[in-house]
C-alpha positions as a printed Julia matrix, in Angstrom:
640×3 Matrix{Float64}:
 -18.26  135.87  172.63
 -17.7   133.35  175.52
 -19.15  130.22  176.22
 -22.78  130.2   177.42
 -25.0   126.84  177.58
 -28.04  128.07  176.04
 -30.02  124.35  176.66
 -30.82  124.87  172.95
 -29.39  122.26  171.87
 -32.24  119.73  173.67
 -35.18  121.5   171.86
 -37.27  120.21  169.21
 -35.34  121.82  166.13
 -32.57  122.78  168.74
 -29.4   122.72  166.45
 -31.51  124.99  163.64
 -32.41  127.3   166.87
 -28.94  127.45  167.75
 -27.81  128.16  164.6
 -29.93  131.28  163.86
 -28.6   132.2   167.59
 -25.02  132.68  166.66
 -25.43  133.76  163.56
 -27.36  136.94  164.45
 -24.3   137.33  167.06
 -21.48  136.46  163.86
 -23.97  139.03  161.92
 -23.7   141.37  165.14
 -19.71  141.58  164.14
 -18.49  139.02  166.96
 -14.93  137.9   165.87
 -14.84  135.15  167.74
 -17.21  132.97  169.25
 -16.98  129.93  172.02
 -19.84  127.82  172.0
 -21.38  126.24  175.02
 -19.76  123.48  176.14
 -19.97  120.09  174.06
 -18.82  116.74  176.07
 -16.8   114.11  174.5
 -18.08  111.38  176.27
 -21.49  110.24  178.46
 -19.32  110.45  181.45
 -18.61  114.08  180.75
 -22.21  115.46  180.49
 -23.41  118.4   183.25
 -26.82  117.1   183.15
 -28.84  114.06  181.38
 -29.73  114.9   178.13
 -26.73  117.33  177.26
 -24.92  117.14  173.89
 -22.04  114.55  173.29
 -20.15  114.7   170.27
 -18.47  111.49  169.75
 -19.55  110.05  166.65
 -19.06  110.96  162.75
 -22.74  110.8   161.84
 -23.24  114.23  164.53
 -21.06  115.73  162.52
 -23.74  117.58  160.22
 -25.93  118.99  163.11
 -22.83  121.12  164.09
 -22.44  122.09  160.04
 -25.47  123.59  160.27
 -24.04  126.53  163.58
 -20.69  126.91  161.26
 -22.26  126.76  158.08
 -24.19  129.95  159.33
 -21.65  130.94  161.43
 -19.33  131.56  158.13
 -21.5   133.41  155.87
 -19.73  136.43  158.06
 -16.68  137.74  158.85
 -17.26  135.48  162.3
 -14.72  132.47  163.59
 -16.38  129.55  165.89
 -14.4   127.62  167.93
 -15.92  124.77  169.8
 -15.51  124.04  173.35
 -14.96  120.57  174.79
 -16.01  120.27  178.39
 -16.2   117.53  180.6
 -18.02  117.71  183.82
 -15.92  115.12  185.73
 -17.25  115.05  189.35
 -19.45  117.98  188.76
 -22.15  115.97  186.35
 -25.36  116.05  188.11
 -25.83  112.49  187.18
 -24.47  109.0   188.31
 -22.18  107.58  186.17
 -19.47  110.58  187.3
 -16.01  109.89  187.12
 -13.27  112.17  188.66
  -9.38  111.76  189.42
 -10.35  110.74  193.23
 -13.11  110.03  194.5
 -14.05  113.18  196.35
 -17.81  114.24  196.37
 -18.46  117.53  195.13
 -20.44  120.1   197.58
 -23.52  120.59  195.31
 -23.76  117.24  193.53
 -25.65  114.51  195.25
 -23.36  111.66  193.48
 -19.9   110.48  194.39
 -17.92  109.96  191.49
 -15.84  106.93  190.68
 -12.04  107.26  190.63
 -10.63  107.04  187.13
  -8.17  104.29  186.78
  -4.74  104.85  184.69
  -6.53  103.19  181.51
  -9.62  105.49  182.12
  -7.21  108.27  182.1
  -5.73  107.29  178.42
  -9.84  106.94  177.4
 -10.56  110.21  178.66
  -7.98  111.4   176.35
  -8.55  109.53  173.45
 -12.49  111.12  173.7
 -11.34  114.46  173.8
  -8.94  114.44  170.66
 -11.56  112.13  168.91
 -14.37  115.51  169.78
 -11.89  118.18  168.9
 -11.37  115.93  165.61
 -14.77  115.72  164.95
 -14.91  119.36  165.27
 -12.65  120.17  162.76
 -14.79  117.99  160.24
 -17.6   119.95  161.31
 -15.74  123.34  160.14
 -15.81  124.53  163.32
 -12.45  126.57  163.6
 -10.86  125.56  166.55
 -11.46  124.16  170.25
 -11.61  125.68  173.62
 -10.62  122.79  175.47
 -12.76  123.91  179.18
  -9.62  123.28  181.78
 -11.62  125.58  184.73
 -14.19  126.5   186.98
 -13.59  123.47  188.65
 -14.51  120.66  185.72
 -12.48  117.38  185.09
  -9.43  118.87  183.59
  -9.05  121.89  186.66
  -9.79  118.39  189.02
  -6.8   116.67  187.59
  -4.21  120.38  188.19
  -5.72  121.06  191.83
  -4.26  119.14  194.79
  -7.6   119.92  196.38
  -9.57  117.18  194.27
  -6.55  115.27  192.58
  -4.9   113.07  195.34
  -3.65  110.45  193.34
  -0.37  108.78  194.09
   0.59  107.38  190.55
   1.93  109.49  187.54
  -1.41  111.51  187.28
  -1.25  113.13  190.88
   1.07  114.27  193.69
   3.68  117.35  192.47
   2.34  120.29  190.09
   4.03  118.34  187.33
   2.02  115.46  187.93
  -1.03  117.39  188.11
  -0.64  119.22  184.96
   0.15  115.93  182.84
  -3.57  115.12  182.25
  -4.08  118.88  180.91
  -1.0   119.13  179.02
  -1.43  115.36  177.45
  -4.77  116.78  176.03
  -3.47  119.77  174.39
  -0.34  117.94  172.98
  -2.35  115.06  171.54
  -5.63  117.37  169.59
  -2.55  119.87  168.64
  -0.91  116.51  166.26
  -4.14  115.1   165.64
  -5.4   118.5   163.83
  -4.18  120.71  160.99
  -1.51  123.41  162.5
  -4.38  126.21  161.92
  -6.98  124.64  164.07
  -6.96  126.86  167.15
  -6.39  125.67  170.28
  -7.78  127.83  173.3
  -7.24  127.0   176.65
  -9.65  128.02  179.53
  -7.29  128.23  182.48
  -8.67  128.82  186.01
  -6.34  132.25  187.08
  -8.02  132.11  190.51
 -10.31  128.92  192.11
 -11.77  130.97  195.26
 -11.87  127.9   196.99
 -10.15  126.64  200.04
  -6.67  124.8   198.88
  -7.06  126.41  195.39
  -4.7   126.72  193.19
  -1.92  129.56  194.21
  -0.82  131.87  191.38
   2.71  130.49  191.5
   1.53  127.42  190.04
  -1.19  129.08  187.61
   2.08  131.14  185.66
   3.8   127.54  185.51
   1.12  125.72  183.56
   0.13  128.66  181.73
   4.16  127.78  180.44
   3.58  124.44  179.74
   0.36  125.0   178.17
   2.14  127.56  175.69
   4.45  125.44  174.92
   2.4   122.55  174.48
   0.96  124.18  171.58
  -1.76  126.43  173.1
  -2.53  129.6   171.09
  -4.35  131.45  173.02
  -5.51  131.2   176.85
  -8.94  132.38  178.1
  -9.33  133.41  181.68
 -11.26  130.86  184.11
 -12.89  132.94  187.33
 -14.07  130.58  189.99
 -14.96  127.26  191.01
 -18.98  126.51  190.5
 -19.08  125.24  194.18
 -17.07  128.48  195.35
 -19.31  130.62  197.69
 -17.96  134.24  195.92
 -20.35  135.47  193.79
 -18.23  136.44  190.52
 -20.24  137.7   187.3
 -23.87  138.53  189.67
 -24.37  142.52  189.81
 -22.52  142.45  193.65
 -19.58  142.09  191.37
 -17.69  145.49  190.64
 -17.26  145.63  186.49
 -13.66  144.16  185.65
 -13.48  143.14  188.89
 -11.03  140.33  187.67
  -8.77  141.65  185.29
  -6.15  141.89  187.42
  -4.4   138.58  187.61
  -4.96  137.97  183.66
  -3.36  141.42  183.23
  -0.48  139.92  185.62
  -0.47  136.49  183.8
  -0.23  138.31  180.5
   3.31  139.19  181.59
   4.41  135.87  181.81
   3.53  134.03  178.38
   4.12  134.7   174.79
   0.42  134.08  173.59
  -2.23  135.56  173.36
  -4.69  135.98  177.33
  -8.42  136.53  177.1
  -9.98  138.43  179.63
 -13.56  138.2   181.34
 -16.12  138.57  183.67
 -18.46  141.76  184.19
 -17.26  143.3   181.26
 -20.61  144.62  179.49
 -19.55  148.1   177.88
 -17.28  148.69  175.05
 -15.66  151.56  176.81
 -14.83  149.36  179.49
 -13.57  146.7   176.86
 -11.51  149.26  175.13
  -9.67  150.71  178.67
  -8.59  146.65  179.05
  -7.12  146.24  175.84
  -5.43  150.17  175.21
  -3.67  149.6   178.94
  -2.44  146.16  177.43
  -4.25  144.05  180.45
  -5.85  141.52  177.83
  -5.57  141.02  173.86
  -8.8   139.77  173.94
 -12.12  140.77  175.62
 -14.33  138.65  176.01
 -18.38  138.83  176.65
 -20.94  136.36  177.21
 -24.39  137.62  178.58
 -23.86  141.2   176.73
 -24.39  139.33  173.77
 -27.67  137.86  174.93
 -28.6   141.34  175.52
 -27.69  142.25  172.26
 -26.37  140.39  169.55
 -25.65  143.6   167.56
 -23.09  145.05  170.11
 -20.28  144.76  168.54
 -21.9   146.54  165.45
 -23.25  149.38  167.07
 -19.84  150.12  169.03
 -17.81  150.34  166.09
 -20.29  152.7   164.73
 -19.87  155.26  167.59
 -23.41  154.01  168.83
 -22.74  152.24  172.48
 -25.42  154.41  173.74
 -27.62  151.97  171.71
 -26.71  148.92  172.64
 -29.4   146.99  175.17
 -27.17  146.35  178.35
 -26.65  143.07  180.46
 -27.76  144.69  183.5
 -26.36  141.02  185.7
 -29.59  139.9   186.98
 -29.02  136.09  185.87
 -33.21  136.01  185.7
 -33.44  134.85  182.25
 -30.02  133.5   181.58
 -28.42  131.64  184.19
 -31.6   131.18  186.13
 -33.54  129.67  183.65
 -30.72  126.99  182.59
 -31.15  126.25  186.49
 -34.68  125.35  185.6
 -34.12  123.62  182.72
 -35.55  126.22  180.26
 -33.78  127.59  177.41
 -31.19  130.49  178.23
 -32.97  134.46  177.51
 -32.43  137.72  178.13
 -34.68  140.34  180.46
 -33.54  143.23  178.04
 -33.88  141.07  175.42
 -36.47  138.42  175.13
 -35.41  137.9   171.49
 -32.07  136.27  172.72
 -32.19  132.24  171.9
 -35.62  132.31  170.09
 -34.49  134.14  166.87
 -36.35  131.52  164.73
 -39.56  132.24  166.43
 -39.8   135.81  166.19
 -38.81  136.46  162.7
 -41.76  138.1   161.63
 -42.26  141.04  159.29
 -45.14  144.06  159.91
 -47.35  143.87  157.48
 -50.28  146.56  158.74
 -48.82  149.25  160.04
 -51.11  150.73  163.72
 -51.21  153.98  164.69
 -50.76  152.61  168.62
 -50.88  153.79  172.31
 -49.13  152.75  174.95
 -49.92  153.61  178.79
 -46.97  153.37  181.09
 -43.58  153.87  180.59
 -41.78  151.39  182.88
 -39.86  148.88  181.31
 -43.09  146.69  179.87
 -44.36  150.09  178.39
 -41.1   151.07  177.01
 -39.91  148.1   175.32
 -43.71  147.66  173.7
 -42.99  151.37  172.15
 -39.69  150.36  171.16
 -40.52  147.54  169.36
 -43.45  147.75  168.01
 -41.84  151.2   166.72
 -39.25  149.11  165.19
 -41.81  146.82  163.61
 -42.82  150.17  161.57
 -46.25  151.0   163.91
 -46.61  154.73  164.89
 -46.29  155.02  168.38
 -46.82  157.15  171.17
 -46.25  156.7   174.84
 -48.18  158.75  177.52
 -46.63  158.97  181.03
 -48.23  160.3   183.97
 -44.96  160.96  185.62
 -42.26  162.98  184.47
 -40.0   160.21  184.63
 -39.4   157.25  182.09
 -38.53  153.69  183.82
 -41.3   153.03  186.56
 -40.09  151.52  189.16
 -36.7   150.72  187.59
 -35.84  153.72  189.14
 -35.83  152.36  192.37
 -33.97  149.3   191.73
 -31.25  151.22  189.97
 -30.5   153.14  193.54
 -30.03  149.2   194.93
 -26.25  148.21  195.7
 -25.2   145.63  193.52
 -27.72  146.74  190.74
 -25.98  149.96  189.38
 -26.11  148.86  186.07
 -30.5   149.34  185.96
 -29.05  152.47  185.29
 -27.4   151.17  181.95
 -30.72  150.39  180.87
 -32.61  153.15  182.07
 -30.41  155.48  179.71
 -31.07  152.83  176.83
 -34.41  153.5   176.83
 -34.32  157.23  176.68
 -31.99  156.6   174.15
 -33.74  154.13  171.92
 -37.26  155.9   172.46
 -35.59  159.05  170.78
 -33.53  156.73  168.07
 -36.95  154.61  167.36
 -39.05  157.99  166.77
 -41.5   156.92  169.31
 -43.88  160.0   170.69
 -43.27  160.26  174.26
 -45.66  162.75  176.32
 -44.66  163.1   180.3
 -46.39  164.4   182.8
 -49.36  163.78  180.72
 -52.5   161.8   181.93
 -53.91  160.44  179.02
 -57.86  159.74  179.25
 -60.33  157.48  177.46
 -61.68  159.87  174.82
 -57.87  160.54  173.6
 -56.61  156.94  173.28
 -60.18  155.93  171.48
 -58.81  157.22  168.83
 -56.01  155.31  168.24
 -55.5   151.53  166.53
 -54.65  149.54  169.49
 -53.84  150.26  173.03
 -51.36  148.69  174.98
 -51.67  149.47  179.32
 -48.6   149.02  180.83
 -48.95  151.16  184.02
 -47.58  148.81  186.46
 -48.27  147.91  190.33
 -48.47  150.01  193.37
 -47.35  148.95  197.02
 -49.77  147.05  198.79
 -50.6   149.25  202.15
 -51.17  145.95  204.73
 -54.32  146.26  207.17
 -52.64  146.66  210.16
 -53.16  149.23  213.07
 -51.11  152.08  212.95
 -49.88  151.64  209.39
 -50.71  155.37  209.2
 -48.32  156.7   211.79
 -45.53  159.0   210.46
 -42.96  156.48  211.33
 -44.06  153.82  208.32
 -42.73  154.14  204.97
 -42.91  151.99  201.34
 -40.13  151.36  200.15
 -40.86  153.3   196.88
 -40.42  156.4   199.4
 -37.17  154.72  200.71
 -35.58  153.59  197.34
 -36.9   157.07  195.97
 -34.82  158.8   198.96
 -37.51  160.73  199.55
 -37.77  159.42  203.24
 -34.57  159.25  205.48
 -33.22  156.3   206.16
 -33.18  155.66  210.37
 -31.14  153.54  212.52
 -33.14  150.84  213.72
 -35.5   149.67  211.31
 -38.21  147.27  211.07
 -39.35  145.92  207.55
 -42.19  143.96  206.38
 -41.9   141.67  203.95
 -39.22  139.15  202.43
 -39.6   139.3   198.74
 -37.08  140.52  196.61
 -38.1   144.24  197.31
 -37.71  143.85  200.93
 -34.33  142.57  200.49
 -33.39  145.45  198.15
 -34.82  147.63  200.75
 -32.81  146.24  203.43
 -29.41  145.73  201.17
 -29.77  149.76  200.12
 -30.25  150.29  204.12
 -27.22  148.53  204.86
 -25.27  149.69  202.12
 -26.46  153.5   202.43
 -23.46  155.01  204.15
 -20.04  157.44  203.77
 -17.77  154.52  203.52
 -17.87  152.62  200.33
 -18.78  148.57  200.23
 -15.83  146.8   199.28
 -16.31  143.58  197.05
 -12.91  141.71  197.86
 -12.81  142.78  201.7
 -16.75  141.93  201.79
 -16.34  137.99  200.29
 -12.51  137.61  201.78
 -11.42  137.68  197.84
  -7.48  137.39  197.37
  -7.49  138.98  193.88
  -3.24  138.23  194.17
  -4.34  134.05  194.46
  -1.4   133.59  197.29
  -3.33  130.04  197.76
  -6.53  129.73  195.83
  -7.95  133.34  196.03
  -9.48  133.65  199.29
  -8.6   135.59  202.55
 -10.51  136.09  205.75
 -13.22  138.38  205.47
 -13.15  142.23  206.63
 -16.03  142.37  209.16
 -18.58  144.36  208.06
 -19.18  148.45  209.26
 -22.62  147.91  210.11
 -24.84  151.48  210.77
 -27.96  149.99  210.97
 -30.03  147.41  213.19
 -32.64  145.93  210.25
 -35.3   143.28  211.4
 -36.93  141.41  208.41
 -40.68  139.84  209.02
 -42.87  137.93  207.39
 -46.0   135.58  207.63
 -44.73  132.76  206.42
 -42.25  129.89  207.72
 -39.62  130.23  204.9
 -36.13  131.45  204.43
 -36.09  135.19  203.2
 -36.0   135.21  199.46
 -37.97  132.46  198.49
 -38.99  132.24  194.85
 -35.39  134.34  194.18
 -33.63  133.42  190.8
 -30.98  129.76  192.77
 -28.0   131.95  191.32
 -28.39  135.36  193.14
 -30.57  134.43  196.35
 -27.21  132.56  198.09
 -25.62  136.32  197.93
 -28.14  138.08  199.33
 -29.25  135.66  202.06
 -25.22  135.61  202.79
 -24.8   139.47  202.54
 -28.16  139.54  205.44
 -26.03  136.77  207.13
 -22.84  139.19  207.11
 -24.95  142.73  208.02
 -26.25  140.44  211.24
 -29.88  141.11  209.6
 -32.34  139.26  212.16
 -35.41  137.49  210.9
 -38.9   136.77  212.16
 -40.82  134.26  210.4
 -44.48  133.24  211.2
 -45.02  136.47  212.27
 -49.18  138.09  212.92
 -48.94  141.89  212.52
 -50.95  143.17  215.26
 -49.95  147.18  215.33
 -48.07  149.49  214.91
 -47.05  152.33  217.24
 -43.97  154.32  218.55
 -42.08  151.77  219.68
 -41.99  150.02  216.98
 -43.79  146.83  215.42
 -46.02  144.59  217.63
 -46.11  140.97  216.41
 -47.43  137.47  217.78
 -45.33  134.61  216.85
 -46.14  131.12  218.21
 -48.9   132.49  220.14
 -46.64  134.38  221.69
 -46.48  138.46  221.37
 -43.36  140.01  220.56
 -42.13  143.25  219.49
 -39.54  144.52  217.12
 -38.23  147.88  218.75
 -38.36  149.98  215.38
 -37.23  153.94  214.57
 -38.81  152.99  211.08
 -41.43  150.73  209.39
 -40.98  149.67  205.89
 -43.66  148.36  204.01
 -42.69  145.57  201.14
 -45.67  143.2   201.32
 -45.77  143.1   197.72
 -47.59  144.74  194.76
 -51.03  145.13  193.56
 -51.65  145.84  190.19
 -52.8   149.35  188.96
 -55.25  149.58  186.59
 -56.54  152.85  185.14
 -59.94  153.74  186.04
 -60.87  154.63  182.58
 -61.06  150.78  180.6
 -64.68  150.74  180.72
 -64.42  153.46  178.33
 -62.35  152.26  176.04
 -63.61  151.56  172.54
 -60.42  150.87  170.56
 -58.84  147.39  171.02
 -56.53  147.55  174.39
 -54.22  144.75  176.2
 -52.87  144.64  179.69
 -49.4   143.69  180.07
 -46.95  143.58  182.49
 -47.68  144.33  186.35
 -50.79  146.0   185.49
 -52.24  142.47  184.61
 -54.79  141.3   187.46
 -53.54  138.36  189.73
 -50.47  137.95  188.07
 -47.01  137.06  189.96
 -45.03  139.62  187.59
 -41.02  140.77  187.55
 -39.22  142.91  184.41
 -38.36  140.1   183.11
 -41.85  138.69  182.66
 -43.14  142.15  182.18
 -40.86  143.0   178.91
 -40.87  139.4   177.64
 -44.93  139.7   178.02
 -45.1   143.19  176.09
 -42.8   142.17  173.26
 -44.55  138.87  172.35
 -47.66  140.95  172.46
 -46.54  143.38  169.82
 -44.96  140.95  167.47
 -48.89  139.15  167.76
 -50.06  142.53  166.34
């Protein structure tokens, strides 16, 4: 399990919460787990308010993660990180003092004694580590942090012994790993995140990667874990735009070089996938992060022959990634259970006979679990398809893996025992007689009151992401949300020749000098006009970690953009606007509609006479997505 930062660890109870979080994962059958990253210092911190482990007396809050950790067949290793010039704070420190692109403090320039300091603090942390019973260290020496600033001539341009020539460079690294290797007992691991590939300009080339990956073997490393990309790099590299595995290939190459052990990572969220990497020798480790927020019994469940159990990481980054952006703790959309174990342990003591409306993903995962909480359950479906509008967001580019999850719940639905009746509109007198009722049936496209919204040339984009409306050449779309720009990426993307990841973002995946090459210009089929009412950038409310890709892949597909638009009519020539007062109009083969949702309610609630709750989309004036929706529906149940 690799190293996610959870922000557990700054809750009320935080190191008891964390606990309870790896063990389920150790429980899961993990072998090996990385824990988020732990500074030795105040200097090294990402963020006020992080963890620092510096002293003796934090020793027993870290007992209490291995303590639990160890009651399985489960090792822990702990990894030291320091931020360096990436700290979003202002006492920063770095090699040279270089500013970094996203951090709104310039960091001070580490003097030769500072150096020796920074040192000291890590061996003193990977020390305290050891007293702690953790197992071993991943000392973080990538994605652009302190150590990775000291190796690349991009942000080390020192003149003195720490700077200048590769071997220069490396000493800071190397010094580390020579120092905690005497200073612990010879079976303390020592893993080493190396960055194979910086995708950033002056990166380091691969040439030099293979040379320290030398020195760092024979400074005592035992195993090395593959570092993808720079934090400031503008290549998206574990978001769903990312092809699975797209990045085995230079630890598969670096594996050829070295005598230890080489991790591998990034978009690798299916045991099958796992398995191909280590059977064709690429890796001798694989290593997952957010597949084990989606499911901490993965590892379980694959070496029982049951993968097509196990709750996928689809890549969205909504509950993970983007919530650590917000300050929240880390979750999971498929999983809401992920990082608040401790409060959701709860047992079913009544047992409901229980009806649930809908069967998108709210509906489905309130069957599934309250079905695994030992209720009897049955799910009516108007449709005769399970997933709502999933389906639609599982034809986007870039979100293949909705597709994952769409065959999980089929799958779990049958493996839970839950009654599911399709094609079947359930009414009042029915569902009366029933314990509780749960509505789940969703949201419906909002039609906008605009003239000519009838004509034969307008479409939702239900009917476009269905395919049940061809796709024309010159298109006009209204809206900016997230749907719109799914609409507009599966417009762009819907074509004979296939969209290439490392041509697309000018990725090097050889790293001749730091993994980037000039982008392949785009084969663009379609003219696409986004519009909207508001004065914003498109995207707006878009999880920070995904809505830089898309507003760079509109940027790429030359998608125009009309903000502060009035919608005055529609007709055959396309969409009439008035912007600034001024008309204007958007020459258009095809309208697409994706000014929002509305909720959809069934008509028959004044009927009801059993107990019912609205959750998900279907809930009035509520801003919803899937990840509210499930989290939402499962709290719900576990309230039962």
């Amino acid at each position: 399990m690799g190293s996610m930062h959870t922000n557990l660890e700054e809750q009320d109870e935080g190191f008891d919460r964390l606990a309870a979080f790896y063990q389920a994962r150790a429980k899961g059958g993990v072998g090996l787990i990385i824990t988020g990253g732990v500074s030795p210092n105040k200097a090294g911190i990402l963020a006020p308010n992080r963890v620092v482990f510096d002293q003796p007396e934090q020793i027993e809050q870290h007992q209490k993660i291995t303590q639990a950790v160890s009651q399985f067949d489960c090792k822990i290793c702990m990894q030291i990180l320091h931020a360096g010039r990436y700290g979003y704070h202002p006492d920063i420190v770095a090699p040279s003092k270089l500013q970094a692109p996203m951090i709104p403090f310039e960091p001070a320039e580490l003097t030769e004694q500072q150096i020796n300091q920074q040192i000291d603090d890590f061996v003193n942390c990977a020390k305290l580590a050891e007293q702690a019973g953790y197992h071993g260290v991943e000392i973080m020496g990538s994605e652009g942090y302190l150590i990775n600033q000291f190796i690349c001539a991009k942000t080390n341009q020192r003149s003195d012994d720490w700077g200048g020539n590769l071997t220069k460079r490396m000493r800071f690294a190397l010094d580390i790993v020579k120092r905690v290797k005497a200073s612990c007992h010879k079976d303390f691991l020592i893993i080493f995140r190396l960055s194979l590939i910086d995708l950033v300009e002056q990166g380091s080339p691969f040439s030099e990667v293979i040379e320290l990956a030398k020195q760092l073997e024979q400074a005592g490393v035992d195993i090395l874990n593959s570092g993808i990309g720079w934090h400031e790099s503008r290549i998206p590299t574990i978001a769903g735009v990312v092809p699975p595995a797209a990045f085995v290939a230079p630890t598969a190459t670096l594996k050829q070089h070295i005598n230890i052990p080489i991790v591998a990572c990034n978009r690798i969220n299916t045991p099958e996938l796992a398995e191909q990497i280590l059977q064709q020798q690429q890796a001798d480790f694989v290593s997952l992060a957010r597949p084990f927020l989606a499911d901490s019994e993965f590892v379980n469940k694959a070496a029982a022959g049951q993968s097509q159990l196990i709750s996928p990481c689809i890549a969205c980054n909504q509950a993970c990634l983007d919530r650590i952006f917000e300050n929240k703790v880390a979750s999971c959309l498929v999983n809401p259970l992920a990082g608040h174990e401790t409060l959701f342990n709860k047992s079913c003591t009544s047992k409901l006979k229980l009806a649930v409306v809908g069967a998108g993903p709210a509906g489905i995962m309130s069957a599934i679990t309250a079905a695994q909480l030992g209720h009897q359950v049955c799910l009516f479906e108007k449709s005769g398809q399970l997933g709502g509008q999933l389906n639609y967001a599982a034809n986007v580019p870039g979100k293949e893996d909705f597709k994952l999850l769409l065959s999980y719940f089929a799958n779990m639905l049958k493996h839970s025992n839950v009654e599911v009746k399709l094609n079947y509109q359930v009414e009042a007198e029915e569902l009366n007689a029933y314990q509780q009722v749960i509505i789940a049936t969703g949201s419906a496209p909002v039609i906008p009151e605009i003239s000519g919204v009838e004509y034969k040339n307008v479409a939702t984009y239900q009917q476009i992401l269905s395919e049940q409306t061809e796709l024309k050449q010159n298109i006009a779309i209204i809206g900016t949300g997230g749907v719109a720009i799914d609409t507009c990426l599966y417009a762009l993307k819907h074509q004979d020749k296939p969209h290439n990841y490392y041509q697309h973002w000018g990725v090097d995946i050889n790293n001749q000098s730091g993994g980037l090459v000039s982008k392949v210009p785009t084969n663009n089929i379609r003219s696409i006009t986004l519009t909207q009412r508001k004065v914003r950038k498109p995207g707006t409310g878009l999880g920070k970690t995904t809505v830089w890709i898309h507003r760079q892949e509109l940027k790429d597909f030359g998608v125009k953009v009309v903000s502060g638009a009035s919608y005055q009519k529609i007709d055959q020539d396309g969409l009439h606007l008035a912007v600034r007062n001024k008309d204007k109009l958007v020459p258009a083969e095809q309208i697409i509609l994706c000014a929002g949702q509305m909720p959809h309610t069934p008509k028959f609630l004044s009927q009801l006479t059993a107990p019912y709750q609205i959750v998900g989309a279907a809930k009035e004036n509520t801003v919803m997505d899937a990840y509210k929706a499930i989290k939402q529906a499962v709290e719900f149940v576990y309230s039962l």
